[in-house]
ZADO-1210 file (C-alpha; in nm, 4 decimals, padded with zeros to 6 digits):
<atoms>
<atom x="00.0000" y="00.0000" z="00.0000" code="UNK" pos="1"/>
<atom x="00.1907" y="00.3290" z="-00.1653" code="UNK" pos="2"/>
<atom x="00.0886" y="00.5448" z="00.1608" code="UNK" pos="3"/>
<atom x="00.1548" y="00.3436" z="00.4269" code="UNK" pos="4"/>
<atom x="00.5033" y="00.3796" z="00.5902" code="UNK" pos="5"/>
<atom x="00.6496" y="00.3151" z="00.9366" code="UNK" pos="6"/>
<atom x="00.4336" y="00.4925" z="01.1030" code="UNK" pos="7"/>
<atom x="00.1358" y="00.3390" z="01.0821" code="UNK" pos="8"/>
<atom x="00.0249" y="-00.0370" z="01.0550" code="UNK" pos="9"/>
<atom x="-00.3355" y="-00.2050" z="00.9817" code="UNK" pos="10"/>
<atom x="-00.5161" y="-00.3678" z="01.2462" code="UNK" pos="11"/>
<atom x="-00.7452" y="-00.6370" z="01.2056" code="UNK" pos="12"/>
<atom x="-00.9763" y="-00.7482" z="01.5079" code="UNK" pos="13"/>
<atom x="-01.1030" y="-01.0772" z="01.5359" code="UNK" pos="14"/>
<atom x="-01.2416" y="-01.3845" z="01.6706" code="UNK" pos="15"/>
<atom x="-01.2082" y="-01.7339" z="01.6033" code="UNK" pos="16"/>
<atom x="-01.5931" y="-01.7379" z="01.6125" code="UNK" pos="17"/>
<atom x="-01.5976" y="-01.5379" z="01.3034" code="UNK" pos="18"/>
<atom x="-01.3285" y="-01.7537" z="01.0873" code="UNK" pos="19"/>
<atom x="-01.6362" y="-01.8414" z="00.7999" code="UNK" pos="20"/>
<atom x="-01.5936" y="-01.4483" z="00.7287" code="UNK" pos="21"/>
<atom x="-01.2214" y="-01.4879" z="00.7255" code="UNK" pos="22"/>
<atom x="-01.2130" y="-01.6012" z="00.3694" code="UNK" pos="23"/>
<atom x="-01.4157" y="-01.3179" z="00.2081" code="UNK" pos="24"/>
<atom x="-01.2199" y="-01.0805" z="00.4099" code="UNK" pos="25"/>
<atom x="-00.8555" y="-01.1231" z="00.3453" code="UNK" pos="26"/>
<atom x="-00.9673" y="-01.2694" z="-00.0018" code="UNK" pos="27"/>
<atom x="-01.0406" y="-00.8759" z="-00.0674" code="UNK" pos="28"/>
<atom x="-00.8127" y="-00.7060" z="00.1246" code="UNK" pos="29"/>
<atom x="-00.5571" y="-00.9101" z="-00.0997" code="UNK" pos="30"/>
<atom x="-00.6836" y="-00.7668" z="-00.3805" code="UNK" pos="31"/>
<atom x="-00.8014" y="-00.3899" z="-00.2802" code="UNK" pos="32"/>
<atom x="-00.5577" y="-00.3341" z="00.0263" code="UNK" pos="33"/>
<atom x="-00.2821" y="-00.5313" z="00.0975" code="UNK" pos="34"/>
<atom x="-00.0763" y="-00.3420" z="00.3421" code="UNK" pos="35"/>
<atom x="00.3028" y="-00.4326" z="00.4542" code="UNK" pos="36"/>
<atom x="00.2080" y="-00.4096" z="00.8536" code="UNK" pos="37"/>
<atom x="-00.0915" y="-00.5976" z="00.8697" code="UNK" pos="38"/>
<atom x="-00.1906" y="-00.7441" z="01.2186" code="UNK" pos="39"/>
<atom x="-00.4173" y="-00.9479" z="01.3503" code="UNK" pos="40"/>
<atom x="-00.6062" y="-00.9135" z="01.7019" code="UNK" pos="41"/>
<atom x="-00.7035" y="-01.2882" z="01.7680" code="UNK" pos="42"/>
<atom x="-00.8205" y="-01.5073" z="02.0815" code="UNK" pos="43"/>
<atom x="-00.6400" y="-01.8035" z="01.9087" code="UNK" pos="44"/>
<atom x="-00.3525" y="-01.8366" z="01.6932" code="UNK" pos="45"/>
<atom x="-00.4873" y="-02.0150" z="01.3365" code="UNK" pos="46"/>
<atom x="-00.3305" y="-02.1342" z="01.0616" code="UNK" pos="47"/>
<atom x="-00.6474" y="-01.9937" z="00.8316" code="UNK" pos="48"/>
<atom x="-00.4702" y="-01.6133" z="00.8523" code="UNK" pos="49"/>
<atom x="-00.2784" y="-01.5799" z="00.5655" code="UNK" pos="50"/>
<atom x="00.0817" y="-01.5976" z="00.6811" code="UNK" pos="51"/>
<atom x="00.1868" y="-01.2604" z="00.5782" code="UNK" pos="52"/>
<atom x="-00.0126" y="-01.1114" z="00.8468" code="UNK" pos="53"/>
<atom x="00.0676" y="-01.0818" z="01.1851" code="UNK" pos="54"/>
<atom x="-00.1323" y="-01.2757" z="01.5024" code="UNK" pos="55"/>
<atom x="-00.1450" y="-01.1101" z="01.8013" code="UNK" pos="56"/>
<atom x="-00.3068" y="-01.2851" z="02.0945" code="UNK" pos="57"/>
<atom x="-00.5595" y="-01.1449" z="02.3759" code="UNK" pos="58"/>
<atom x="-00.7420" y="-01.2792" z="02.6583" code="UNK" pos="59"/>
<atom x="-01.0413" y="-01.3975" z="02.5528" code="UNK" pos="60"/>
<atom x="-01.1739" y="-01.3757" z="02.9328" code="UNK" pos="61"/>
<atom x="-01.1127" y="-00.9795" z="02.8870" code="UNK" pos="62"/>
<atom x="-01.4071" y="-00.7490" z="02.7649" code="UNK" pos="63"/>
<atom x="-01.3490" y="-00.5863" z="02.4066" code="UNK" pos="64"/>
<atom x="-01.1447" y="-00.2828" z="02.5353" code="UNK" pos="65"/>
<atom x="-00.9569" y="-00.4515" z="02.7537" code="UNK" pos="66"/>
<atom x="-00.8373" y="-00.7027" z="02.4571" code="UNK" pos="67"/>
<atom x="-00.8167" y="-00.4313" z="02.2214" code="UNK" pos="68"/>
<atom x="-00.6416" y="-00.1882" z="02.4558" code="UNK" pos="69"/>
<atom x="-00.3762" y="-00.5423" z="02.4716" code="UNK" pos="70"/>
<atom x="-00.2917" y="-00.5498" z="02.1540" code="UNK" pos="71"/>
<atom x="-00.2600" y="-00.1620" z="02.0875" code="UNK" pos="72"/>
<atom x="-00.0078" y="-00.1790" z="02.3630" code="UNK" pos="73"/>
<atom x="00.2155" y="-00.3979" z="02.1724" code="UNK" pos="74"/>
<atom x="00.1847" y="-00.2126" z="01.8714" code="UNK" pos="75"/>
<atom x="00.3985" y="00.0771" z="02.0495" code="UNK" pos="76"/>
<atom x="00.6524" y="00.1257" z="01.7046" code="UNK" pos="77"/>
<atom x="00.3489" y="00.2763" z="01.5176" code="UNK" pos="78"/>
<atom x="00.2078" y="00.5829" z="01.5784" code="UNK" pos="79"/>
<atom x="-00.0724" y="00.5724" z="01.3821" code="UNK" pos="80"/>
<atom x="-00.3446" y="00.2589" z="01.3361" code="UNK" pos="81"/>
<atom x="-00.5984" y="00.1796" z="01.0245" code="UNK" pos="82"/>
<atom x="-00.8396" y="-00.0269" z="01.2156" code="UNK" pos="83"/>
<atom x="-01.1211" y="-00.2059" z="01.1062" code="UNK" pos="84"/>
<atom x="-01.2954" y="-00.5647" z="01.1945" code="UNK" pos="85"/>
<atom x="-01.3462" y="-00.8831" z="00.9612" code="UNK" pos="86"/>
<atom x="-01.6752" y="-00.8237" z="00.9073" code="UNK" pos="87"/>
<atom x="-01.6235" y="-00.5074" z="00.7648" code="UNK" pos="88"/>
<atom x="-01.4750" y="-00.6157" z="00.4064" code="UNK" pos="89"/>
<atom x="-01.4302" y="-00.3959" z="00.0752" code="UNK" pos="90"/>
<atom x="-01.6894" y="-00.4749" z="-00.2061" code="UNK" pos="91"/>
<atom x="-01.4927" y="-00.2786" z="-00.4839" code="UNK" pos="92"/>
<atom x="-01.1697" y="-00.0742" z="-00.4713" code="UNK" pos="93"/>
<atom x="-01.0947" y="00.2127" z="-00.2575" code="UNK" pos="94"/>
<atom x="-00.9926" y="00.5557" z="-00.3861" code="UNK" pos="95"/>
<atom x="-00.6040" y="00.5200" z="-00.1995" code="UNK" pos="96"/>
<atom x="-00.5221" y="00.8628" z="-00.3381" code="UNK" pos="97"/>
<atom x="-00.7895" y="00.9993" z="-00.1426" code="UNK" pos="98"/>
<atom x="-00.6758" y="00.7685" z="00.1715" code="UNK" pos="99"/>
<atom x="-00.3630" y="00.8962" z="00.1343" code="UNK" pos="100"/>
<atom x="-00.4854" y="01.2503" z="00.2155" code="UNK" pos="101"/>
<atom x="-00.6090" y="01.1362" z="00.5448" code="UNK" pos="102"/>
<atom x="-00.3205" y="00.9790" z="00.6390" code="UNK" pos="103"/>
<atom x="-00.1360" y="01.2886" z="00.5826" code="UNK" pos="104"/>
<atom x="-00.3940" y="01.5087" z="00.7871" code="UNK" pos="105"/>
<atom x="-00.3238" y="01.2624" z="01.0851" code="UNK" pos="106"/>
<atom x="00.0685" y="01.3415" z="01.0309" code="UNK" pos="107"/>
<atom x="00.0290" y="01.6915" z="00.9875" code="UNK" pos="108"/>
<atom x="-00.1834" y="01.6703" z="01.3427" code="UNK" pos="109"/>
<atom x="-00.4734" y="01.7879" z="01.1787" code="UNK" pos="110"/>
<atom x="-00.7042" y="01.5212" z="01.2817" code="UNK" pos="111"/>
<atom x="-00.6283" y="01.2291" z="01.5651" code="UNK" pos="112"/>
<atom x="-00.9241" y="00.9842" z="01.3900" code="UNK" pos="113"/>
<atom x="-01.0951" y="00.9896" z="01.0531" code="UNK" pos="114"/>
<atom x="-01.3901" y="00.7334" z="01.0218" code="UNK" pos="115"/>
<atom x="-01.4912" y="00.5804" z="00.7172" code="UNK" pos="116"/>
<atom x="-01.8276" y="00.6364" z="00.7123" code="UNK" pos="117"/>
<atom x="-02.1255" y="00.9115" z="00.7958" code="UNK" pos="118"/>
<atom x="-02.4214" y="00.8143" z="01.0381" code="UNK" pos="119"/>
<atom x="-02.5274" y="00.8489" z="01.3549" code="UNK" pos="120"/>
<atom x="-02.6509" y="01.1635" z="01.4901" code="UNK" pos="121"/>
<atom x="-02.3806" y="01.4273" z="01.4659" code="UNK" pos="122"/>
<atom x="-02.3376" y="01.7835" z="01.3534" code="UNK" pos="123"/>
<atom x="-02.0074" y="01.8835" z="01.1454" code="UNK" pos="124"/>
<atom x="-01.8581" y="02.1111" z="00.8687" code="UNK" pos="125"/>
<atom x="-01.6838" y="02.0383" z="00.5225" code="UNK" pos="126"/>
<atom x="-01.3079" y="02.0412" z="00.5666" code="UNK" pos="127"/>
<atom x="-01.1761" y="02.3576" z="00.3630" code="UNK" pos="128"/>
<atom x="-00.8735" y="02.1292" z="00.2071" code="UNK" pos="129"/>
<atom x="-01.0380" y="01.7807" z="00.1657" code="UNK" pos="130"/>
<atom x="-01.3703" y="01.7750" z="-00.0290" code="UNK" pos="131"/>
<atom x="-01.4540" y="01.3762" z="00.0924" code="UNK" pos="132"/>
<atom x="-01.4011" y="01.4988" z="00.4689" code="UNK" pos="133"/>
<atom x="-01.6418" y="01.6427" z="00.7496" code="UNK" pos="134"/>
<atom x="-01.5001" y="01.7721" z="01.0557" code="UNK" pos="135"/>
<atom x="-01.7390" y="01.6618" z="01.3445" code="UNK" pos="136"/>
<atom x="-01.7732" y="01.9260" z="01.5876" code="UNK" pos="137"/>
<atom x="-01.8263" y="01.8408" z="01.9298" code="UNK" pos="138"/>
<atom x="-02.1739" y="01.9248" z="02.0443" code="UNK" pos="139"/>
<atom x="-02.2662" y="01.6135" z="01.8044" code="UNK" pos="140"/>
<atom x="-02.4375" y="01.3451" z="01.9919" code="UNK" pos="141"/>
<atom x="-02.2453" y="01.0505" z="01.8157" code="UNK" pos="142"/>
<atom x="-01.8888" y="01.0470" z="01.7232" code="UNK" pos="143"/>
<atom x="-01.7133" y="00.7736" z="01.8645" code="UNK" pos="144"/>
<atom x="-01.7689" y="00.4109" z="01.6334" code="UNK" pos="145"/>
<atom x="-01.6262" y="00.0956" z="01.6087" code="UNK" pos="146"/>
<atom x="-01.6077" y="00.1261" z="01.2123" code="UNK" pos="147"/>
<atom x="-01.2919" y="00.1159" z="00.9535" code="UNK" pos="148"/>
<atom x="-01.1057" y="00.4285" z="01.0748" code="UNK" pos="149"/>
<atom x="-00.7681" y="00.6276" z="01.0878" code="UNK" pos="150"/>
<atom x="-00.6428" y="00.6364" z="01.4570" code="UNK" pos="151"/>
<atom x="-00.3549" y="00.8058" z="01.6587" code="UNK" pos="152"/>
<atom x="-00.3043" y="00.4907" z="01.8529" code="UNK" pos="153"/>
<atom x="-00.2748" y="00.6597" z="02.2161" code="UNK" pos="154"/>
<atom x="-00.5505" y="00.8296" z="02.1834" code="UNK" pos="155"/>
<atom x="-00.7413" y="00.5518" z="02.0678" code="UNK" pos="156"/>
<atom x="-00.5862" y="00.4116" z="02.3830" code="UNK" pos="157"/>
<atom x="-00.6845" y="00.6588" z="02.6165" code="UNK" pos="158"/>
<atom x="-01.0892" y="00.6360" z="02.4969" code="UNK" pos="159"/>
<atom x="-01.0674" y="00.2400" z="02.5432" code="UNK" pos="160"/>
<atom x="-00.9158" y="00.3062" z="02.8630" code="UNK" pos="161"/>
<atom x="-01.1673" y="00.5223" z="03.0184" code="UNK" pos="162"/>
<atom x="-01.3910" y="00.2145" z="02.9737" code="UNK" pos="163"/>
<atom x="-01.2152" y="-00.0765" z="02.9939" code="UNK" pos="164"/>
<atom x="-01.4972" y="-00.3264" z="03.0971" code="UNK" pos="165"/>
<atom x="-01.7656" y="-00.3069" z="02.8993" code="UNK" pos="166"/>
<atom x="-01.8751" y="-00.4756" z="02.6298" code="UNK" pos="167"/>
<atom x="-01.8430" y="-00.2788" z="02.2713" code="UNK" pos="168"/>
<atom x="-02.1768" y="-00.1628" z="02.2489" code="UNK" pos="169"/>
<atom x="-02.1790" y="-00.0208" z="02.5996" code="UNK" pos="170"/>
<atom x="-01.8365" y="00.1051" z="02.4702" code="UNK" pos="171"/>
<atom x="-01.9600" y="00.3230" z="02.1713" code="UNK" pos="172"/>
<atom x="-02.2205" y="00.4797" z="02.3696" code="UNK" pos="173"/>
<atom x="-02.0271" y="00.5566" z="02.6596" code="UNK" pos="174"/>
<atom x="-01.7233" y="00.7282" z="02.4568" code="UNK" pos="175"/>
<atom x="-01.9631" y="01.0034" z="02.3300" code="UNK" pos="176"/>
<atom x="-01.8628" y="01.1908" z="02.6433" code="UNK" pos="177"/>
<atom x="-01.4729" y="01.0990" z="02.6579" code="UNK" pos="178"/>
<atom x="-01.3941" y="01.1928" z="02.3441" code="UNK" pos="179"/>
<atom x="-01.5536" y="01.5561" z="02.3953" code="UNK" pos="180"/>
<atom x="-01.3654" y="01.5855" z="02.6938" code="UNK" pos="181"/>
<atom x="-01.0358" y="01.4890" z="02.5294" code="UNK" pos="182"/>
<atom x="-01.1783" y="01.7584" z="02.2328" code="UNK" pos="183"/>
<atom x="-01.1146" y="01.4750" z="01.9911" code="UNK" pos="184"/>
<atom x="-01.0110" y="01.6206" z="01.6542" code="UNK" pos="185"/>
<atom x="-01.1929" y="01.3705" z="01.4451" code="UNK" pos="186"/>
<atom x="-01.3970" y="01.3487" z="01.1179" code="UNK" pos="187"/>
<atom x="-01.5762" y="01.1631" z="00.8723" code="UNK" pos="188"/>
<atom x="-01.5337" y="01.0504" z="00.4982" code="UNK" pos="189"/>
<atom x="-01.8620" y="01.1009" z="00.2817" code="UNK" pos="190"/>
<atom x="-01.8095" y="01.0696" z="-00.1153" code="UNK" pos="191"/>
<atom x="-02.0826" y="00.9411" z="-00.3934" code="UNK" pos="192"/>
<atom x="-02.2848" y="00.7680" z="-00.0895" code="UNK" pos="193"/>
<atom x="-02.6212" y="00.6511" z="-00.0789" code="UNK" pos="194"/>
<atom x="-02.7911" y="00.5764" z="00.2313" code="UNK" pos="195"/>
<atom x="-02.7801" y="00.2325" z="00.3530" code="UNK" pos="196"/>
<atom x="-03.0452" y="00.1321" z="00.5927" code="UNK" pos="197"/>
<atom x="-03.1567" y="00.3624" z="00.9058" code="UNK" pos="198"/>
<atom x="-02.8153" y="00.5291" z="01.0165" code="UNK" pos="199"/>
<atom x="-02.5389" y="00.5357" z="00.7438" code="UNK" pos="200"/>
<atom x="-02.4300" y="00.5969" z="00.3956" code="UNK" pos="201"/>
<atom x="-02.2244" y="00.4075" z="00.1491" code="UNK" pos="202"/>
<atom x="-01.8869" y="00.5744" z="00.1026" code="UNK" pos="203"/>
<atom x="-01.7156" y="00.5820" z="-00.2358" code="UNK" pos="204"/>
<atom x="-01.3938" y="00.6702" z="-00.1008" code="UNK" pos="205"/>
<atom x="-01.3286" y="00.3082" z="00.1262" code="UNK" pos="206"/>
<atom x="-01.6804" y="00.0886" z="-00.0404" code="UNK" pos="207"/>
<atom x="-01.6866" y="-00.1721" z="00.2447" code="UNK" pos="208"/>
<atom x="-02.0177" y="-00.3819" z="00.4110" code="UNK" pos="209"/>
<atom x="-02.1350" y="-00.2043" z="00.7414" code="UNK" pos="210"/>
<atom x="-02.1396" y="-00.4352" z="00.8944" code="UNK" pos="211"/>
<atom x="-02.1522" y="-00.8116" z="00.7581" code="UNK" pos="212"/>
<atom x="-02.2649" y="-00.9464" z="01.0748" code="UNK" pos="213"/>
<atom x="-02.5053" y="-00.8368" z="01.3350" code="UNK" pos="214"/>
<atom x="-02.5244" y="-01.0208" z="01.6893" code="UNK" pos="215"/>
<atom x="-02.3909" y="-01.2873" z="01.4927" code="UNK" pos="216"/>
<atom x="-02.5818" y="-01.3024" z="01.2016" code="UNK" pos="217"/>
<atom x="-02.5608" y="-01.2360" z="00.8245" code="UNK" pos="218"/>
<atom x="-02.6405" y="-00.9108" z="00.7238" code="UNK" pos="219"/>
<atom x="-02.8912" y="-00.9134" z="00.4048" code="UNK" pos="220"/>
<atom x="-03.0904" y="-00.6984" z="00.4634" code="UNK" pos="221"/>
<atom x="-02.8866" y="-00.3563" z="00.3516" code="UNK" pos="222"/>
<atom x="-02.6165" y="-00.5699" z="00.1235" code="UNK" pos="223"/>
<atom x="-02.7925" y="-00.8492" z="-00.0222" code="UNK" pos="224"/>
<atom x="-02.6540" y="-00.7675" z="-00.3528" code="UNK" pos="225"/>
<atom x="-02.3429" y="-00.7263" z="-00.2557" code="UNK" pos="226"/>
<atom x="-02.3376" y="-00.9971" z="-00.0238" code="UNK" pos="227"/>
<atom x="-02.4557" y="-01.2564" z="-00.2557" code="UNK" pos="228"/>
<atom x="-02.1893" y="-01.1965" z="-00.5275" code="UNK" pos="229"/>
<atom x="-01.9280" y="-01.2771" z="-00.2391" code="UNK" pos="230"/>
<atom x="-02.0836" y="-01.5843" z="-00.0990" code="UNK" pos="231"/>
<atom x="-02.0799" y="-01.7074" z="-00.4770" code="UNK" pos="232"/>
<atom x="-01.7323" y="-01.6139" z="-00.5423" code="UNK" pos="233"/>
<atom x="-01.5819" y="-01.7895" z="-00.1775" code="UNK" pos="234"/>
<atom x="-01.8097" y="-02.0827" z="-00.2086" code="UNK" pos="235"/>
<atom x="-02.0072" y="-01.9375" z="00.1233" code="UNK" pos="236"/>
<atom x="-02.4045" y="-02.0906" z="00.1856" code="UNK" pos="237"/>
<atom x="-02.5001" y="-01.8358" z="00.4278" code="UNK" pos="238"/>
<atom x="-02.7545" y="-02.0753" z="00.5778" code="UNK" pos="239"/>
<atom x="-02.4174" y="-02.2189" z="00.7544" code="UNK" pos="240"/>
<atom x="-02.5375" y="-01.9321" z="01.0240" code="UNK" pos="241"/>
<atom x="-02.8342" y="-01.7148" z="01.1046" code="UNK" pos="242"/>
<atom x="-02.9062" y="-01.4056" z="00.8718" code="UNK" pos="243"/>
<atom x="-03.1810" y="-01.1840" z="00.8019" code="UNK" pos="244"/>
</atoms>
């Protein structure tokens, strides 16, 4: 990936509950994303993750910031994380030339966390420089999401710290207030999207499902289409779990 460099890696979060998505997911990050410093937040070491990528292990006994405050901590060379989950996979190709202009807002401290996506309930103005980016300004109601996003790892840290034991629902709603009272510098990428079921919009800039799995079930609802075409392509009968 042209704009990554040694200061930021890709982070993958996981669970070994999830490894029927695995295939779809790295199957198109191989072909839309592959980044150098991919890793891999896991509860189990697997041979299934593509050996190029890196496993790191957490405590499965942990809640979901404690594990993903674990692995952040180990990823202390980078400064900056792309994070995302495996159920949030790319349908076509990103716009990296764009993606490389958030990057660079991050490094010229612009921004501490872009998110990939609009929704939720916020309030926020076009950035002056960037015509795909929204500032979010802090009186919004929702800022804070556990989508594909550009992070400044300790403050990522810092917001997963101020909850560390609950689960990541609880998590998103509760971070509303910490990140206005760390007056998080944050915004949102919006390009050539439609809206996609009750709270977001499709995003031409990173085109990914959001999210493939709810409560652990398929997601057909908003990306049948989309969906579909992938299950045909990785030999996946989504009858293997719940969907709707």
């Amino acid at each position: 990936m042209s704009f990554f460099d040694n200061d930021i890696c890709h982070l993958t979060f996981t669970h070994s509950d999830c490894s029927d998505v695995w295939p779809i997911y790295f199957g198109e990050m191989e072909k839309f994303f592959k980044t150098d410093n991919h890793f891999v937040a896991i509860n189990n070491k697997s041979k299934r993750i593509p050996k190029n990528i890196t496993q790191i292990i957490y405590d499965d006994n942990l809640k979901y910031p404690a594990r993903l405050y674990s692995v952040l901590e180990k990823l202390n060379k980078f400064k900056y994380i792309f994070f995302d989950h495996e159920d949030m996979f790319l349908y076509k190709k990103p716009n990296l030339s764009e993606l490389k202009k958030y990057y660079m807002a991050l490094k010229n401290n612009k921004y501490q966390h872009i998110r990939l996506i609009k929704g939720g309930d916020c309030k926020y103005t076009n950035d002056a420089e960037i015509k795909s980016l929204f500032s979010f300004d802090l009186k919004s109601k929702w800022i804070f999401s556990i989508q594909p996003s550009f992070w400044e790892r300790e403050i990522l840290m810092e917001i997963l710290s101020k909850n560390i034991n609950v689960n990541i629902w609880e998590l998103e709603t509760k971070s509303q207030k910490i990140v206005k009272k760390l007056m998080l510098k944050a915004a949102f990428s919006h390009l050539k999207g439609e809206k996609r079921g009750l709270f977001h919009y499709d995003n031409s800039v990173y085109p990914y499902i959001a999210t493939a799995l709810n409560k652990g079930r398929w997601n057909l609802t908003e990306y049948r289409k989309e969906m579909e075409k992938l299950f045909t392509k990785y030999k996946i009968s989504p009858d293997d779990r719940d969907w709707y």
